[in-house]
N, C-alpha and C positions, 0 to 999 in steps of 0.2 A: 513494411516493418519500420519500427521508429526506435530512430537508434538515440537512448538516452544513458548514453555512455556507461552503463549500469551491468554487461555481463549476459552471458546465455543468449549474445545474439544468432551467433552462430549454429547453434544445436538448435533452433526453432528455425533459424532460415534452411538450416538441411533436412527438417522434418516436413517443411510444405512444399521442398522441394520434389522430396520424397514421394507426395501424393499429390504431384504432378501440376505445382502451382508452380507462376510465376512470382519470384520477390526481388522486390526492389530497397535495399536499406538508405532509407530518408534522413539525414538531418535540420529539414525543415521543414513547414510543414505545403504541401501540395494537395491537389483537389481529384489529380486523374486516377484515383486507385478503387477498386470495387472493395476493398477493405482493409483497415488498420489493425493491425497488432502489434500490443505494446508490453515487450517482457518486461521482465526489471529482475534484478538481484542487489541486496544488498539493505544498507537503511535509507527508512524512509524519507526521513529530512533531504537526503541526498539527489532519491531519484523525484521528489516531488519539486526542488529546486530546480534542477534541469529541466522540467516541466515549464519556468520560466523562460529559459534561454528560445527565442525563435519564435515568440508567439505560440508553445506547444498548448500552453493549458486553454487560451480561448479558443484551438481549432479543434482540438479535442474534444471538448463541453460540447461546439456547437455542431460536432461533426456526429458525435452520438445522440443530443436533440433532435436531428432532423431523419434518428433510426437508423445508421448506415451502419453494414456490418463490422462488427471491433471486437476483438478478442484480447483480455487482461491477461497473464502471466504472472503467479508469483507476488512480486511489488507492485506492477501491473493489475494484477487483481485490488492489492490495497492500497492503491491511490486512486482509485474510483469511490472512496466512502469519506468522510469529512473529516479524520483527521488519525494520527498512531501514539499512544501512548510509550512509544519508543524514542520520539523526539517529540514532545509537546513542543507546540508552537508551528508547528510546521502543516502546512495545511494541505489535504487533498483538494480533489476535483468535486467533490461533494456532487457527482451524481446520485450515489445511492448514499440513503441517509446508515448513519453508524459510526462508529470508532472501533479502530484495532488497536484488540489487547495483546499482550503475553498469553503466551500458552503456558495451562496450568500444568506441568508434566514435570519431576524432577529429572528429569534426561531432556534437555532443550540444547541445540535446537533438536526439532522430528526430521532425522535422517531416514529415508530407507521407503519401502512399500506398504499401503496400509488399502484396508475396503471401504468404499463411500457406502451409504447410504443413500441413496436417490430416490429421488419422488416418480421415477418413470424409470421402466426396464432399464432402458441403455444406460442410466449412471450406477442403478441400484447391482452393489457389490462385485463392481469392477474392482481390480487395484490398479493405485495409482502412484508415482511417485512425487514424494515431500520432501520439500528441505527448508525448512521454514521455523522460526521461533516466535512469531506473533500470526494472527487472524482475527476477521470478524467472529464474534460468534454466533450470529445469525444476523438476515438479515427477511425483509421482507420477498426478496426474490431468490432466495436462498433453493437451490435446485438437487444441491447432494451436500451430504455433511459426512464429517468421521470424528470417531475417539482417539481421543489422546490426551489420557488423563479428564479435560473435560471434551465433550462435542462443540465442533468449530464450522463454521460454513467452509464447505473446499470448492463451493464452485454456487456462481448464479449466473442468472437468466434477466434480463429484461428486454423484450424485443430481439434486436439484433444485435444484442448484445450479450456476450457471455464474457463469463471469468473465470479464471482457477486458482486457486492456493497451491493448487499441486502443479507440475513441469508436464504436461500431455506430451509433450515432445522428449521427454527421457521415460516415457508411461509407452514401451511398446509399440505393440499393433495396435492394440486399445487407446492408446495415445493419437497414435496416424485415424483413425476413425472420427473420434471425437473431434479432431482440427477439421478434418471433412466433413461432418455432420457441421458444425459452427459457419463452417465457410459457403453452407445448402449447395454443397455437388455432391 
């Protein structure tokens, strides 16, 4: 787990704890781990700067180039695309291409439980919990999306690599599954 000082480390170290994984919270970055996961809470600018601190952003890039399993969170999810119209100037990890918007919804941020829409049973109309006021709004590996006010991506896929906009680890059962399904045990 990669601790970028950014919030919710906790609730996702006791949820893979939960389905019987071992975690280790990192603040550098290391090579012996069968997978990274990176929450975040907060603004962008924030948690993509501590992304500098430590060499995070080149081990990162070069740890999901070479396919190795990694799972986004949250802010974690939107610092994997190229940039947030919440702090211009501030730049993602530009694996997946896109920018995050605002969410169009007069009640921002999206508190609470809501249903995905997925490209495959297991995401298609689970609910999940959000707590988020920006997203992509699609992307090309876009794997489940929801309304809210307009449809947003809440979750993609490339390889071995997945992401969420919603907290799988405050999402229940259906939360502990989905970390398990992510993590192929």
């Amino acid at each position: 787990m990669i601790n970028l000082n950014s919030g919710n480390l906790l609730s996702v170290v006791s949820a893979l704890k939960r389905i019987g994984h071992e975690v280790q919270v990192i603040d550098k970055p290391a090579v012996d781990f069968d997978a990274l996961v990176m929450p975040g809470q907060g603004r962008f600018a924030f948690v993509a700067n501590q992304l500098n601190q430590n060499n995070w952003r080149s081990f990162i890039t070069e740890w999901i180039h070479k396919d190795k399993k990694f799972i986004g969170i949250c802010v974690g999810m939107q610092l994997l695309f190229e940039s947030s119209e919440e702090d211009k100037g501030a730049v993602g990890l530009a694996v997946l291409k896109g920018k995050i918007t605002k969410l169009q919804h007069p009640k921002t941020p999206m508190v609470g439980w809501a249903k995905l829409s997925g490209n495959d049973d297991f995401l298609n109309q689970q609910y999940v919990y959000f707590v988020n006021s920006y997203a992509v709004s699609d992307s090309e590996y876009c794997i489940a999306k929801v309304d809210y006010g307009n449809s947003f991506c809440a979750a993609v896929q490339k390889n071995n690599l997945y992401a969420f906009q919603f907290h799988p680890e405050k999402s229940g059962d259906y939360g502990l599954e989905l970390l398990q399904h992510c993590l192929g045990e």
